[in-house]
C-alpha positions, 0 to 999 in steps of 0.5 A, a space after each residue: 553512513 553506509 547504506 546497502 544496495 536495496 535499502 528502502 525508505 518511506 519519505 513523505 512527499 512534503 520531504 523529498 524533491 519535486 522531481 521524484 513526485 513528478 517521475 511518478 506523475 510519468 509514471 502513472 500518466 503513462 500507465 493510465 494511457 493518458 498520453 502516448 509517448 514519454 516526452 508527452 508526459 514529461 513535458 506535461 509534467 515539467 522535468 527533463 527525460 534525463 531525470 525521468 530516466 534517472 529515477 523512473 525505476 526506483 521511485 513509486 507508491 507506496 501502495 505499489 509496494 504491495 501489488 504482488 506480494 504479501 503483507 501481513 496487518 495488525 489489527 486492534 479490535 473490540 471483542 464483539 461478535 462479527 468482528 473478524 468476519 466483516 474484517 475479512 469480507 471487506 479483503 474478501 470483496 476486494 480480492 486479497 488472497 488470506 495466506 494466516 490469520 493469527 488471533 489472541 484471545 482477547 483480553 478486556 474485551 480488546 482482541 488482537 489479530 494479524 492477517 497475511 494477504 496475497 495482494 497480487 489480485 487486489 482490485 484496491 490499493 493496498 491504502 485503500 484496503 487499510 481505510 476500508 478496514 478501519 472504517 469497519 464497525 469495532 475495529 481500534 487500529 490497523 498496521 501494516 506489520 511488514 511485506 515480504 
C-alpha cells in the first residue's frame, strides 16, 4: 500500500509505540517550561535524543490539529428555544472565532446545525471545547466534520 507524503492518521495511544507518546511528553515538558534543556526532558522521559529528533516533528495532540485553523461541527440537538445560542456563548466564551453557521430546519423536534470556527485564539483545546458543547443542555451529539 502506498501511502502519499502528508497522509495523516488518528491512532489511539493504546496502538502506537511507547516512543511516540513519549516525543510528546518532550514536546510538552518543553513547551510548559518544565525543564530546560532537550536532554532534561528526555531523560525524564526515558527515549534517546535520536528518537526525539526522529519523531519530534510529525507526532502530537490531536487538539494541536486544530490550534490555527478552521474546523467545522456537526451538532445533533433538540428544537428548544436557547439551544444554538448556549451553543455559541459557550465558542464564544472560549474565543473560537464563528466563520458559518448552517442549520436545517428541525424536524421531529431534532434540529441539525454545523459550525465552522477559527481555532487560532482558542483559550481551550479544541477536545475541551467538544465536551463543553456536549455538556450543554439540549445538545444529542457534536463531531467534528473536518479541519482545513
Amino acid at each position: 500500500m502506498e501511502t502519499k507524503k502528508n497522509t495523516y492518521y488518528l491512532v489511539h495511544t493504546s496502538a502506537m509505540p511507547e516512543v511516540l507518546e513519549k516525543t510528546v511528553q518532550v514536546n510538552e515538558m518543553l513547551g510548559r517550561g518544565e525543564v530546560k534543556t532537550i536532554y532534561e526532558a528526555v531523560d525524564k522521559v526515558g527515549i534517546s535524543r535520536s528518537a526525539y529528533y526522529k519523531y519530534r516533528n510529525y507526532v502530537f495532540p490531536f487538539y494541536e490539529m486544530g490550534k490555527g485553523r478552521i474546523i467545522t461541527i456537526a451538532l445533533t440537538m433538540d428544537h428548544i428555544a436557547g439551544c444554538l445560542m448556549a451553543v455559541l456563548k459557550e465558542i464564544a466564551r472560549v474565543q473560537g472565532s464563528i466563520v458559518t453557521i448552517n442549520q436545517n430546519i428541525p424536524y421531529l423536534q431534532i434540529a441539525n446545525a454545523t459550525i465552522s470556527l477559527e481555532t487560532k485564539d482558542l483559550t481551550v483545546n479544541v477536545e475541551e471545547l467538544i465536551s463543553y458543547l456536549r455538556s450543554i443542555e439540549g445538545v444529542r451529539e457534536v463531531k467534528i466534520m473536518g479541519n482545513e
